[in-house]
C-alpha positions in Angstrom: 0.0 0.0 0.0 1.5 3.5 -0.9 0.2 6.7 -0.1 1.0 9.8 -0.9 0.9 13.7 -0.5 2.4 16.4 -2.0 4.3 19.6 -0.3 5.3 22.8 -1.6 7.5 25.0 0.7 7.4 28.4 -0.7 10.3 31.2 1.1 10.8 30.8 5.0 8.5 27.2 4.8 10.0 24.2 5.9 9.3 20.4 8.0 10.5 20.3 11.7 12.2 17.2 12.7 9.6 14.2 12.7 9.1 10.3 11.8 6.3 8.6 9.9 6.2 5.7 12.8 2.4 6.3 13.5 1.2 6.4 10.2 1.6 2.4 10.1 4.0 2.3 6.8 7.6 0.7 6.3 9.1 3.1 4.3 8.8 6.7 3.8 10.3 8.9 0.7 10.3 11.7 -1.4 10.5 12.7 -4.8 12.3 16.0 -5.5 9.7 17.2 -8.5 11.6 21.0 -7.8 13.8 21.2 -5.2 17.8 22.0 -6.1 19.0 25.0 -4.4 15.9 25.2 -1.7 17.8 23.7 1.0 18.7 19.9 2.6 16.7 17.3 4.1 19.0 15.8 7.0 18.5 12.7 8.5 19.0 12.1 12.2 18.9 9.4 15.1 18.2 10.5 18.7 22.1 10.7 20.0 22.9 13.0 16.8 20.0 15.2 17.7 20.9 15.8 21.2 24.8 15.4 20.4 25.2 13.0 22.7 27.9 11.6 20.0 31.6 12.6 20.5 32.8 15.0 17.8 35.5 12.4 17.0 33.7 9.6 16.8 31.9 7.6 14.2 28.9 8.7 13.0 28.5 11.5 15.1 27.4 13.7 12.6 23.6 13.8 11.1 23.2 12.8 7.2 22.2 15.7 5.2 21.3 15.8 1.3 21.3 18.7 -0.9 18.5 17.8 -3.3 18.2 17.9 -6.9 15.1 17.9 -9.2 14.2 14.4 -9.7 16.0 13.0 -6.8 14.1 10.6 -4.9 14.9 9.7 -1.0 13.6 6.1 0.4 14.4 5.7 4.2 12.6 3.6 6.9 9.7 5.9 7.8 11.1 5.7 11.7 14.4 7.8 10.7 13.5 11.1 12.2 14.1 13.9 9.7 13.8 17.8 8.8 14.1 19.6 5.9 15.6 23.2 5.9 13.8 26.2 5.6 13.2 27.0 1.9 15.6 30.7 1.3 15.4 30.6 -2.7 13.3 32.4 -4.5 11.3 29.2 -6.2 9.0 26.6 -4.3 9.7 23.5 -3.4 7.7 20.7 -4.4 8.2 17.5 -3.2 5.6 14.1 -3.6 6.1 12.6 0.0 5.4 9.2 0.2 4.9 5.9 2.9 5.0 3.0 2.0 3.5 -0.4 4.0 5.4 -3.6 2.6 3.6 -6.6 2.7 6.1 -9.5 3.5 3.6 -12.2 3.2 
């Protein structure tokens, strides 16, 4: 089962960090339909977050993408994410997406 939504972040709109764990899906993505040059999506756990990771050690630092029209992101719709606020002078749009597998 997929479903879908799309988003358009015009100047000073973005997405706070969140996760799509409560909307019963898998995965989770997005499809970049115009996005280059209106800021990152970064990807976080918990400890990155709260920067309860050492500076010098592995994977310390959160997992940021600069998108580019026609990119499309598939991560595990727990991964908690944000995307920065949009400075450019186009929109954003962006096709978010979950996805619930069935393994059966």
């Amino acid at each position: 089962k997929i479903v879908y939504w799309t988003n358009i972040n015009r100047f000073g709109g973005g997405n706070l960090f969140h996760t799509h764990y409560r909307a019963d899906c898998d995965l989770s993505g997005v499809y970049y339909v115009q996005g280059e040059g209106t800021g990152s999506i970064k990807f976080a756990t918990h400890e990155q977050m709260y920067f309860m990771i050492p500076s010098h050690m592995p994977n310390a630092k959160m997992i940021e993408h600069q998108p580019k029209d026609g990119d499309i992101i598939l991560f595990p719709s727990y991964f908690l994410h944000d995307v920065y606020i949009n400075t450019a002078a186009k929109k954003r749009i962006t096709v978010g997406f979950n996805i619930k597998l069935n393994l059966q």
